[in-house]
NUMARFI-955704 format. One record per residue (C-alpha): x, y, z; residue in one letter. Coordinates in steps of 0.05 Angstrom, whole numbers. Example, Ala and Ser with C-alpha at 12.3 -4.5 7.8 and 13.67 -1.06 7.14 Angstrom:
# residues 2
SITE      xx      yy      zz  mardo
SITE     246     -90     156      A
SITE     273     -21     143      S
END
This chain:
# residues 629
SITE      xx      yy      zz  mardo
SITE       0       0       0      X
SITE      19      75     -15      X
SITE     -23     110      18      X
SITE      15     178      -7      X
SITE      11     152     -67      X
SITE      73     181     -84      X
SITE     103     125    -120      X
SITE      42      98    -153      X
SITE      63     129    -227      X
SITE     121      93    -209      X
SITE      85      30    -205      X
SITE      37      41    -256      X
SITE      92      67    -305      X
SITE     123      -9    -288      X
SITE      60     -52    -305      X
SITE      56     -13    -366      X
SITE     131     -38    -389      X
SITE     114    -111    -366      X
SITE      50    -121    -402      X
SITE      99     -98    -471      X
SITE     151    -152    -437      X
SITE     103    -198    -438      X
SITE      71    -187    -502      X
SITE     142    -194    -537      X
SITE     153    -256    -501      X
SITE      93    -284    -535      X
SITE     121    -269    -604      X
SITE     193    -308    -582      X
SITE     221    -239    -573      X
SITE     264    -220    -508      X
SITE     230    -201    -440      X
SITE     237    -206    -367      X
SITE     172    -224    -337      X
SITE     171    -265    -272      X
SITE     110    -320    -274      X
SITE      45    -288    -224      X
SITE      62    -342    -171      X
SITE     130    -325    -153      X
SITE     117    -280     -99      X
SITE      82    -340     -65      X
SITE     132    -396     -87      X
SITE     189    -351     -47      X
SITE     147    -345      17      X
SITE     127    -420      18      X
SITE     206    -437       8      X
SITE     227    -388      74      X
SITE     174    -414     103      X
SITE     191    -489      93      X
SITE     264    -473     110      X
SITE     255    -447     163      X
SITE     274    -379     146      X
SITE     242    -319     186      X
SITE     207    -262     149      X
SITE     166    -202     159      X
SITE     115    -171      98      X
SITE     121     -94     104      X
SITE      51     -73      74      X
SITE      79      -9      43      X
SITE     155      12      13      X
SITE     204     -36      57      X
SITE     268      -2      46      X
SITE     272      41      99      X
SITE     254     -15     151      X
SITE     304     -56     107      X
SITE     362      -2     125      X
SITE     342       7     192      X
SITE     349     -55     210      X
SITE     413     -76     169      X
SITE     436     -18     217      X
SITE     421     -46     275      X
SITE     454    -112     257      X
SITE     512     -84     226      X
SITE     503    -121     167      X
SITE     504    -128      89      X
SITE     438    -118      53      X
SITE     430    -161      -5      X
SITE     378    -133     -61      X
SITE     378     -99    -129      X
SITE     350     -37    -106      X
SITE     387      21    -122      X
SITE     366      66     -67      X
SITE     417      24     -20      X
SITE     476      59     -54      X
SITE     448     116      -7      X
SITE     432      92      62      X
SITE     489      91     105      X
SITE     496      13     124      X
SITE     566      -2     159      X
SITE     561     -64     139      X
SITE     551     -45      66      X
SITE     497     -68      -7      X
SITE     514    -120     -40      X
SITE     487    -117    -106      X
SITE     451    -192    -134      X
SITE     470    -176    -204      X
SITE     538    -181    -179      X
SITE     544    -244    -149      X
SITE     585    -297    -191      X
SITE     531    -362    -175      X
SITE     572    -401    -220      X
SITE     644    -387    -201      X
SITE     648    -422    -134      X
SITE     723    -415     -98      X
SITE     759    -433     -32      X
SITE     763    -505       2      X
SITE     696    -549       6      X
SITE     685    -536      80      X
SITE     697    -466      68      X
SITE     658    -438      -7      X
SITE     642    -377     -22      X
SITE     619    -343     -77      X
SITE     642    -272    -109      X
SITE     605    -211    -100      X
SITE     611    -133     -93      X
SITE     604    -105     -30      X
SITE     585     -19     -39      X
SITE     592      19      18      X
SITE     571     104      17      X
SITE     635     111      52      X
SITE     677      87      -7      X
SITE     631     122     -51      X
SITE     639     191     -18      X
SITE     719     176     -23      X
SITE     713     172     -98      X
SITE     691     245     -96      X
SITE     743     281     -58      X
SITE     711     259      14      X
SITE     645     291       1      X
SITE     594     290      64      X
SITE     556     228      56      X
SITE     494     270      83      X
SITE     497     289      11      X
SITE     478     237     -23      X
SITE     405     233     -16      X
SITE     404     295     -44      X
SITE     428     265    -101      X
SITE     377     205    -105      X
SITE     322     255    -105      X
SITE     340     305    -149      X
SITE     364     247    -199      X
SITE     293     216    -183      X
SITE     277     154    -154      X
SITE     214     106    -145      X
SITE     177     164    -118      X
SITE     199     209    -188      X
SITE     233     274    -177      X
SITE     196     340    -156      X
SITE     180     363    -223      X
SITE     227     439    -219      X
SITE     280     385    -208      X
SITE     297     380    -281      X
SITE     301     465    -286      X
SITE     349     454    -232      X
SITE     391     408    -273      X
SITE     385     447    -335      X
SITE     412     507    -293      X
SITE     473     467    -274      X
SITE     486     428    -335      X
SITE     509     383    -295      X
SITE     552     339    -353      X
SITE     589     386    -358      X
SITE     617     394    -297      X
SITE     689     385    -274      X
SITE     707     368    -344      X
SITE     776     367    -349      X
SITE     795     333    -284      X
SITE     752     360    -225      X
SITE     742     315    -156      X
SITE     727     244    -190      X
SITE     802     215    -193      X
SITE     821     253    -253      X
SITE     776     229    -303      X
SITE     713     264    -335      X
SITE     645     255    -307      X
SITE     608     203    -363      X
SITE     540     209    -331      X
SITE     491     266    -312      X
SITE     495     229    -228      X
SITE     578     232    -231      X
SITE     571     301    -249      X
SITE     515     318    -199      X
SITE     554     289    -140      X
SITE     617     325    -167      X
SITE     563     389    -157      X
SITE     545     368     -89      X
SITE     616     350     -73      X
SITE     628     423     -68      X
SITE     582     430      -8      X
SITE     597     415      62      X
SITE     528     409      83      X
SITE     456     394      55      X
SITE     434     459      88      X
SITE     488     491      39      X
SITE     473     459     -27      X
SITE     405     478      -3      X
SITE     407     551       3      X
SITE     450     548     -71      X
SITE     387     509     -95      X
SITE     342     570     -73      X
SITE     388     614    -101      X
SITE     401     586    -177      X
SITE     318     579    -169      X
SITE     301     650    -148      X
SITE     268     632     -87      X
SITE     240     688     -40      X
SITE     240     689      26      X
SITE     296     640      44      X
SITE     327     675     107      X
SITE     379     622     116      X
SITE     338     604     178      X
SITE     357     531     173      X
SITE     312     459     160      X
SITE     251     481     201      X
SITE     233     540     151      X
SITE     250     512     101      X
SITE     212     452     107      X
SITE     155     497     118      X
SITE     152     532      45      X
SITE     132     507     -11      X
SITE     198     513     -63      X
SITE     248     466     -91      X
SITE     288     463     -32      X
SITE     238     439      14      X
SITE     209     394     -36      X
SITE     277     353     -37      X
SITE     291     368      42      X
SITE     233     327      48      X
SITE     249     272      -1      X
SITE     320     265      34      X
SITE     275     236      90      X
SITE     264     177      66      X
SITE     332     153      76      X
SITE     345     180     151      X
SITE     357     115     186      X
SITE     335     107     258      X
SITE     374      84     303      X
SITE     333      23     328      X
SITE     293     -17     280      X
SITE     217     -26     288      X
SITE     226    -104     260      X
SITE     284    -122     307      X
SITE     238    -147     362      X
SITE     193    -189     308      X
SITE     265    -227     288      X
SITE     286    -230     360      X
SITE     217    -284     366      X
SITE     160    -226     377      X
SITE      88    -248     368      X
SITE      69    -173     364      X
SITE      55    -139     291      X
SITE      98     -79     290      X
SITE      66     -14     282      X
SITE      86      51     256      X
SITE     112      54     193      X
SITE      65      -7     184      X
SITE       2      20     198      X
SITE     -29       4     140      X
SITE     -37     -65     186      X
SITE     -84     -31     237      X
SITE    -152     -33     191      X
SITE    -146    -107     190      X
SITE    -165    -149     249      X
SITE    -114    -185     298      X
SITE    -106    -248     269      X
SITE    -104    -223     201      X
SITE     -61    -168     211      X
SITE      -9    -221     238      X
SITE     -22    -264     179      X
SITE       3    -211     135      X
SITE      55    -198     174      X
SITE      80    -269     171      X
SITE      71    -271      92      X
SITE      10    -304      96      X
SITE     -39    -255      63      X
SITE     -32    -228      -7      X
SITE     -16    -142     -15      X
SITE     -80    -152     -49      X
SITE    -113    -166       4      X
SITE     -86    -102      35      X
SITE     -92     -56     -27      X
SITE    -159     -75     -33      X
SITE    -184     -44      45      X
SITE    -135       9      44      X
SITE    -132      37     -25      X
SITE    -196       4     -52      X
SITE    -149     -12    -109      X
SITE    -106     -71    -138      X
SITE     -51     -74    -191      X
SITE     -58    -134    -231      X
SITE      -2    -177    -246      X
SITE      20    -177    -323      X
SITE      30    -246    -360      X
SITE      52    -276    -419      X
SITE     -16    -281    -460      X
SITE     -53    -269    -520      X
SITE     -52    -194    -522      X
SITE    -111    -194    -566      X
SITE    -162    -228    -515      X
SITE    -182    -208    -456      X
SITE    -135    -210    -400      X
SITE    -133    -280    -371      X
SITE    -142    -246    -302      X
SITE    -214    -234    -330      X
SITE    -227    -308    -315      X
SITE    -221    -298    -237      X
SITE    -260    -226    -240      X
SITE    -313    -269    -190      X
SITE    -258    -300    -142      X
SITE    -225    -233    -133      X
SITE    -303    -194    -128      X
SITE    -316    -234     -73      X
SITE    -260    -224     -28      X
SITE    -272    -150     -46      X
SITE    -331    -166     -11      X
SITE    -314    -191      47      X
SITE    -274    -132      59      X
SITE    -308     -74      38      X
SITE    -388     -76      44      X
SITE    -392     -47     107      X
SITE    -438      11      86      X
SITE    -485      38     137      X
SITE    -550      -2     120      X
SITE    -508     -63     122      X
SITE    -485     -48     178      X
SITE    -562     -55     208      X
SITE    -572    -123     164      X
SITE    -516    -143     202      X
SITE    -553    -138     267      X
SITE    -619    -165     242      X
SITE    -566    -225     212      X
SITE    -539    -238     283      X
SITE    -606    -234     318      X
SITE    -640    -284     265      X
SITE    -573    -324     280      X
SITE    -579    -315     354      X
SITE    -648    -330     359      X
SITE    -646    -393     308      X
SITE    -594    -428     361      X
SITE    -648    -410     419      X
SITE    -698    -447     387      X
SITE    -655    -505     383      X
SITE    -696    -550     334      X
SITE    -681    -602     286      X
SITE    -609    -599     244      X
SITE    -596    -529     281      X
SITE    -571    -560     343      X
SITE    -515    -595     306      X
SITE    -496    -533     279      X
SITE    -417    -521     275      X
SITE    -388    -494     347      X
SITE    -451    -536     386      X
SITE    -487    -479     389      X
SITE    -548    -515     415      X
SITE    -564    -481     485      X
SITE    -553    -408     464      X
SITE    -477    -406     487      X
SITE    -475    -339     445      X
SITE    -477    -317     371      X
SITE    -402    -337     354      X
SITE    -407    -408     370      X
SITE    -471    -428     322      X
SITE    -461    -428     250      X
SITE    -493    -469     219      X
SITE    -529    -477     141      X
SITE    -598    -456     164      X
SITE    -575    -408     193      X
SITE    -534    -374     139      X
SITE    -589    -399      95      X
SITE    -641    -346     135      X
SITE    -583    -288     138      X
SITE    -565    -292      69      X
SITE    -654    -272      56      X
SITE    -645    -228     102      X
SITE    -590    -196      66      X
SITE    -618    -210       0      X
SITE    -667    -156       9      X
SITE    -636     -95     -14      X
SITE    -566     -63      -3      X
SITE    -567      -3     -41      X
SITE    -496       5     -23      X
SITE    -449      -3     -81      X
SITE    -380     -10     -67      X
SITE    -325     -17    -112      X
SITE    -250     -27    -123      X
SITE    -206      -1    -181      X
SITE    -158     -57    -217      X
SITE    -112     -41    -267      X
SITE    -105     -87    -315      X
SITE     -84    -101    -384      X
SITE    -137     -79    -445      X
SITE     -93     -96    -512      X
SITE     -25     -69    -498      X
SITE     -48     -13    -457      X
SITE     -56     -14    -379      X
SITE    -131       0    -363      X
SITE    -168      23    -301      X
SITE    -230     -19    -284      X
SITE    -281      -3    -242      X
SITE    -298     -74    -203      X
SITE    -359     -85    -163      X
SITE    -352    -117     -89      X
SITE    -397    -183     -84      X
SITE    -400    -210     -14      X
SITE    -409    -281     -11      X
SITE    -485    -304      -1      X
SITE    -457    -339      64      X
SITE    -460    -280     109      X
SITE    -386    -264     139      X
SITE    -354    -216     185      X
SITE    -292    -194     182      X
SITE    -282    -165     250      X
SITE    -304    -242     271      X
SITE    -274    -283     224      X
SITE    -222    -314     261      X
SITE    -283    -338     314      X
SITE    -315    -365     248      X
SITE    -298    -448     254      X
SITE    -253    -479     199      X
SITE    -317    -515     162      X
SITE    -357    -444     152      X
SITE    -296    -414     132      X
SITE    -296    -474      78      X
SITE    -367    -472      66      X
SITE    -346    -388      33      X
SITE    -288    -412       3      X
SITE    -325    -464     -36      X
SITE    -388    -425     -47      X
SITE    -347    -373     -76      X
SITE    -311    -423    -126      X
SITE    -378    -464    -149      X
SITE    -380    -527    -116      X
SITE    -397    -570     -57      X
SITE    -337    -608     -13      X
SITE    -366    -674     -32      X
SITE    -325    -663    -107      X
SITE    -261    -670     -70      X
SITE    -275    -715     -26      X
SITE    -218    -766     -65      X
SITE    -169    -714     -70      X
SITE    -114    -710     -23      X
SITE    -123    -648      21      X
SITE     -63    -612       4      X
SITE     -91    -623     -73      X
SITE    -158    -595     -58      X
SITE    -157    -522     -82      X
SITE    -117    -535    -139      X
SITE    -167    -579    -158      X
SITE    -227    -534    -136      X
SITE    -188    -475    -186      X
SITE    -188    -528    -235      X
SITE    -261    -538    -236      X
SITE    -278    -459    -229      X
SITE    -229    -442    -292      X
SITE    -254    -501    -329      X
SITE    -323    -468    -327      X
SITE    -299    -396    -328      X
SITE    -247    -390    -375      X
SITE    -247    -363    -443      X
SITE    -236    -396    -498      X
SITE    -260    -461    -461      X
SITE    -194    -492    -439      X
SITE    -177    -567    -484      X
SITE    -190    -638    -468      X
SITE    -116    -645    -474      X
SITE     -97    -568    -426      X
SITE    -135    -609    -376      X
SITE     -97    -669    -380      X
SITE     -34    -639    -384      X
SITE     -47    -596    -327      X
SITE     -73    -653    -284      X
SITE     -19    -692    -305      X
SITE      34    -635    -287      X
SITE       8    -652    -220      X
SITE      19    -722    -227      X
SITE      95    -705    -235      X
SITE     102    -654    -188      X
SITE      77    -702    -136      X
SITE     122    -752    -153      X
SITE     180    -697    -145      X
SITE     158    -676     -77      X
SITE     149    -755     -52      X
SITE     232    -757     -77      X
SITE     250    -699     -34      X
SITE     297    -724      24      X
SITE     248    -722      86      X
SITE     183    -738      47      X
SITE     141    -796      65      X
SITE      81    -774      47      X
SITE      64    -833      -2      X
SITE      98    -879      31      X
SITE      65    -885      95      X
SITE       0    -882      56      X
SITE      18    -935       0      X
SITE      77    -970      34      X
SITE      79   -1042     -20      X
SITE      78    -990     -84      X
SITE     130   -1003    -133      X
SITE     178    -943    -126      X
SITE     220    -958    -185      X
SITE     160    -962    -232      X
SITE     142    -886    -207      X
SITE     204    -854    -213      X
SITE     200    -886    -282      X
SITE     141    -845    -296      X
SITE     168    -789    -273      X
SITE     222    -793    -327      X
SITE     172    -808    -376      X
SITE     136    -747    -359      X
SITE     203    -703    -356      X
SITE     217    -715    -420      X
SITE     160    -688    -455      X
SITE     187    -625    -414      X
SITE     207    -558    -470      X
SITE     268    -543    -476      X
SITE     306    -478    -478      X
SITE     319    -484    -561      X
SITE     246    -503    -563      X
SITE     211    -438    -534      X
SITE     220    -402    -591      X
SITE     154    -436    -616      X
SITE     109    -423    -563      X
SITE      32    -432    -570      X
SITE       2    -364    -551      X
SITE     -68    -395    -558      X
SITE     -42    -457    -498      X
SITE      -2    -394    -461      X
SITE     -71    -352    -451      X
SITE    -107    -418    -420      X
SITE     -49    -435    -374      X
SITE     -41    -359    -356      X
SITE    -115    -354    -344      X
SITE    -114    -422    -294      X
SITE     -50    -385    -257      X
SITE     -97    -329    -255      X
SITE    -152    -369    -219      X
SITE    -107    -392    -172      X
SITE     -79    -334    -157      X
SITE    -138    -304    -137      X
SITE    -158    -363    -105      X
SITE     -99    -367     -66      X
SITE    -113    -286     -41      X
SITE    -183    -313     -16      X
SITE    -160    -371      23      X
SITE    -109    -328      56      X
SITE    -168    -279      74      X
SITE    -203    -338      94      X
SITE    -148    -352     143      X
SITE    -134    -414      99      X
SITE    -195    -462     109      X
SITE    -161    -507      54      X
SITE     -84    -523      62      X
SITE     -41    -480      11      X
SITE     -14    -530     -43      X
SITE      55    -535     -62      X
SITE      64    -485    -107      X
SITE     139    -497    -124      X
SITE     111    -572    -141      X
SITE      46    -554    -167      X
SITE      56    -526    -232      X
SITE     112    -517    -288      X
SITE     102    -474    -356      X
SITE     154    -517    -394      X
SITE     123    -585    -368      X
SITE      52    -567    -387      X
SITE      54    -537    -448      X
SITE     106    -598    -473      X
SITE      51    -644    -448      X
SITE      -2    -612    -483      X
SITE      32    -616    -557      X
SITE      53    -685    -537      X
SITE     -28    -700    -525      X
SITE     -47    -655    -579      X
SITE     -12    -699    -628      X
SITE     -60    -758    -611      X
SITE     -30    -794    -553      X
SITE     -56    -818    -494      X
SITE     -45    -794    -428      X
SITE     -47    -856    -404      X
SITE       8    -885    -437      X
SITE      52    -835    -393      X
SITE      25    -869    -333      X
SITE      40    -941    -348      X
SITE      72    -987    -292      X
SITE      59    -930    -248      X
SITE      -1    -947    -211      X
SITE       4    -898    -154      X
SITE      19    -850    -210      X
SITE     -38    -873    -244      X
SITE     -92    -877    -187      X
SITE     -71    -801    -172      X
SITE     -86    -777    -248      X
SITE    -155    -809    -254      X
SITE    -176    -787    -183      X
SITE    -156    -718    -201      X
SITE    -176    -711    -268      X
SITE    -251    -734    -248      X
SITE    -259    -686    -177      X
SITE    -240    -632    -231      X
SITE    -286    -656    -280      X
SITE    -340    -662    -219      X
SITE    -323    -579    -190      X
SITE    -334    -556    -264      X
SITE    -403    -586    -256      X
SITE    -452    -525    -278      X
SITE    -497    -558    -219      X
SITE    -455    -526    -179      X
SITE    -464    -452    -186      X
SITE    -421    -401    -146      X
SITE    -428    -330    -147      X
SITE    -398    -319    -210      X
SITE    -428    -290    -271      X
SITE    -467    -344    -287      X
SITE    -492    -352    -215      X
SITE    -508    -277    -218      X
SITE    -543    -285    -286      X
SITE    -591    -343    -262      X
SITE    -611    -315    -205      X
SITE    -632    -246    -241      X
SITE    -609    -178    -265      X
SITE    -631    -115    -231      X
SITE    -586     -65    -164      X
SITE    -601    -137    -119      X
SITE    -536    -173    -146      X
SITE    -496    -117    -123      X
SITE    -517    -130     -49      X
SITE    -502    -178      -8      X
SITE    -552    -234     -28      X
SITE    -524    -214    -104      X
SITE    -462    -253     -90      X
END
């Protein structure tokens, strides 16, 4: 979140160059676009390793320097901004590291790298004061853009041109408009002076040399860029160090953005565990879609999850006044449903039978007679703006909130039991818990996406996209049950044939594109995949809101661009899937089980509160309340 929103035509400027990234990728030109899960694949790997983490909701460099300070130690990122802060123990750059070039002894490796520290830097230019240098970063602009007389300033100084000739820089000629500008500022002894010569060259009145106070008051250049040298003044204890030091408290501050959410989902994020969307979304009422490589000239494949993401939208945002009175008349019809204590009721989730209070009785009647209640007329339209792709252009959308029919609190939803939770999640997605009842649990919402893009998506996704996708599994599966540790499959199928599955596995590797194959991609196959990454995705944001009423699948194992799309030519050229699977019979059992619960969720007798749900149960301002899904 940016609440400032200072460096949002940063961000937007960004999406903009991806979706043309991604667009040549899909033509077999270059681009850098990292796949829409990797944020999530990086968390579930610390996670799994043990390493501990904390999710800053809004810019994390600061907290990043101030705690590097603290530690006295090395930051490791790409970021340019850490050329500024002043970090004893010095940036190292990633690009820099030599991955490859491993040296020293085997019980002592190491690998290469640069290690940049502002001290060196200000050496380089005749000793300069290092307070000097954020100067630099904002005049020069950085992710929050420079003030806009900035480039006046500049044009005033001519700042290539100066010291030609020798100057400070080790007797050699500035080659850059930044050596030249810190040549400038090397001239200063102080940020208050450089300052006061910026007020001058602009012709700024009033500047009685009465130090940082005034001018931070006024409205000119100079206080403009005195403010943006703020961002890199480093405290000297870090809000985060308690959190590593074993904490259970979120840290506040700097991360207030935090406080709007309740307790145990303000810890969640915190721990990594709920998506910035998630955030965005109650904060900013807005969400930056991911780019991806697609067909350009559909619809963007985040299109297909437009329902998923509406719904957690939902959850977080109708909370307009005459909802807040349906809420009331929700918990009273609740309240007084588990006082009557008749029939099905009593077995309601929580044993609510004897009145023991509203949070303890969910149950399907229940939710049944607060969703009518509901249903009978929010006016209150609430909405969230998502920029997405449209062609090659990025577009803002306007995107209507739909709560789940299945009334659900926010400030109560960790008091909500697991099975309730489950019952949203799945309402949401289109199908009852009964499809997936022979899918392993850790399977389950990559099946449930399954079903819900195999009924969403458009074009219609292939006989053989399923397959492949479902068989993608299959193999990922079988790469997780080789993993040193795992004995998942074994305990549960102890007399399989393990020889015959790692065959499989092979089998199925092979079909895998290779680097001099990609050059021939399938746009048309690309779009579907992209579209089910899409689901998921957004899927994965409302089980995380959810507080995970489904276990999170195995992302790293789960899915692999180069395996499914070499599976689907391999299927598309008339093969059986089966014939992959032979000997296998684990491998085997797995596919056909999976393949059919995914067959089952796309059942249209399932209807969630997609458009189609929305359609069939009619048009008119109802849908956009909360019986409108």
């Amino acid at each position: 979140i940016d609440p400032s929103d200072k460096k949002f035509p940063t961000l937007r400027q960004r999406l903009q160059s991806k979706i043309r990234e991604a667009d040549s990728l899909s033509h077999g030109r270059n681009g850098s676009v990292l796949p829409i899960l990797t944020r999530d694949v990086f968390i579930q790997v610390l996670i799994q390793r043990g390493v501990p983490l904390f999710q800053c909701p809004a810019e994390a460099d600061l907290e990043i320097a101030c705690l590097a300070h603290q530690w006295n130690c090395p930051v490791l990122t790409n970021d340019s901004d850490f050329y500024i802060f002043d970090l004893p123990g010095g940036y190292l750059p990633l690009r820099f590291f030599q991955w490859t070039n491993l040296n020293g002894k085997a019980s002592h490796r190491y690998i290469s790298a640069r290690c940049y520290t502002t001290n060196g830097l200000c050496r380089w230019f005749g000793g300069m004061n290092q307070e000097l240098l954020p100067l630099c970063a904002v005049l020069t602009g950085n992710d929050y853009g420079a003030p806009k007389d900035a480039e006046t300033l500049l044009g005033l100084l001519d700042v290539t041109a100066l010291g030609r000739g020798g100057g400070r820089g080790k007797g050699k000629a500035p080659i850059s408009r930044i050596e030249g500008l810190l040549l400038w500022l090397s001239s200063f002894s102080s940020p208050a002076e450089a300052l006061e010569e910026v007020s001058r060259l602009m012709g700024e009145e009033g500047r009685d040399g009465g130090g940082r106070g005034k001018r931070g008051q006024k409205g000119g250049l100079s206080s403009q860029l005195w403010a943006g040298m703020q961002e890199y003044h480093i405290t000297s204890q870090s809000s985060l160090a308690h959190w590593f030091s074993g904490g259970k408290a979120v840290p506040r501050g700097r991360t207030s953005g935090l406080a709007q959410l309740p307790e145990c989902l303000s810890l969640a994020a915190a721990q990594g565990l709920l998506a910035p969307l998630v955030v965005d979304a109650l904060v900013m009422h807005r969400v930056l879609l991911i780019p991806q490589v697609e067909n350009s000239k559909l619809a963007s494949s985040h299109c297909s999850a437009r329902a998923i993401r509406q719904a957690v939208y939902g959850i977080l945002l109708q909370r307009g006044q005459d909802v807040q009175a349906q809420d009331m008349r929700v918990q009273e019809n609740i309240s007084q449903g588990m006082r009557g204590g008749r029939g099905r009721g009593r077995r309601g989730w929580g044993g609510g039978g004897r009145g023991r209070g509203v949070n303890v009785g969910f149950s399907i009647e229940h939710a049944a007679v607060a969703a009518t209640v509901q249903a009978q007329g929010s006016s209150v339209l609430v909405c969230v703006e998502e920029y997405d792709r449209l062609d090659l252009n990025l577009k803002k959308n306007q995107v209507e909130a739909h709560p789940p029919r299945t009334p659900l609190q926010l400030d109560t939803l960790g008091q909500a039991p697991v099975a309730f939770r489950l019952g949203v999640l799945l309402e949401v997605l289109g199908m009852k818990e009964s499809a997936l009842a022979s899918v392993p649990l850790h399977l389950r919402l990559a099946v449930a996406v399954t079903g819900f893009w195999l009924r969403e998506a458009i074009p219609t996704p292939s006989q053989p996209q399923l397959q492949a996708l479902v068989l993608g599994m299959v193999y990922g599966e079988l790469s997780w049950n080789n993993q040193p540790g795992a004995t998942h499959y074994q305990h549960a199928v102890p007399q399989l044939n393990w020889a015959a599955e790692r065959n499989v596995w092979a089998g199925l590797d092979r079909q895998r594109v290779r680097p001099g194959e990609r050059r021939g991609l399938d746009v048309g196959v690309a779009h579907s995949f992209s579209q089910w990454q899409a689901c998921l995705w957004s899927a994965l944001c409302l089980n995380q809101l959810l507080l995970l009423p489904l276990p999170e699948p195995h992302l790293s194992w789960l899915f692999s661009g180069t395996l499914v799309h070499g599976l689907t030519r391999y299927l598309k050229g008339g093969r059986a899937a089966e014939s992959l699977l032979a000997g296998g019979s684990l491998s085997g059992q797995l596919y056909f089980s999976l393949l059919d619960a995914a067959r089952k969720c796309s059942s249209k007798t399932h209807p969630s509160s997609s458009a189609a749900g929305r359609r069939k149960r009619g048009g008119g301002r109802g849908r956009r309340g909360r019986g409108g899904g």
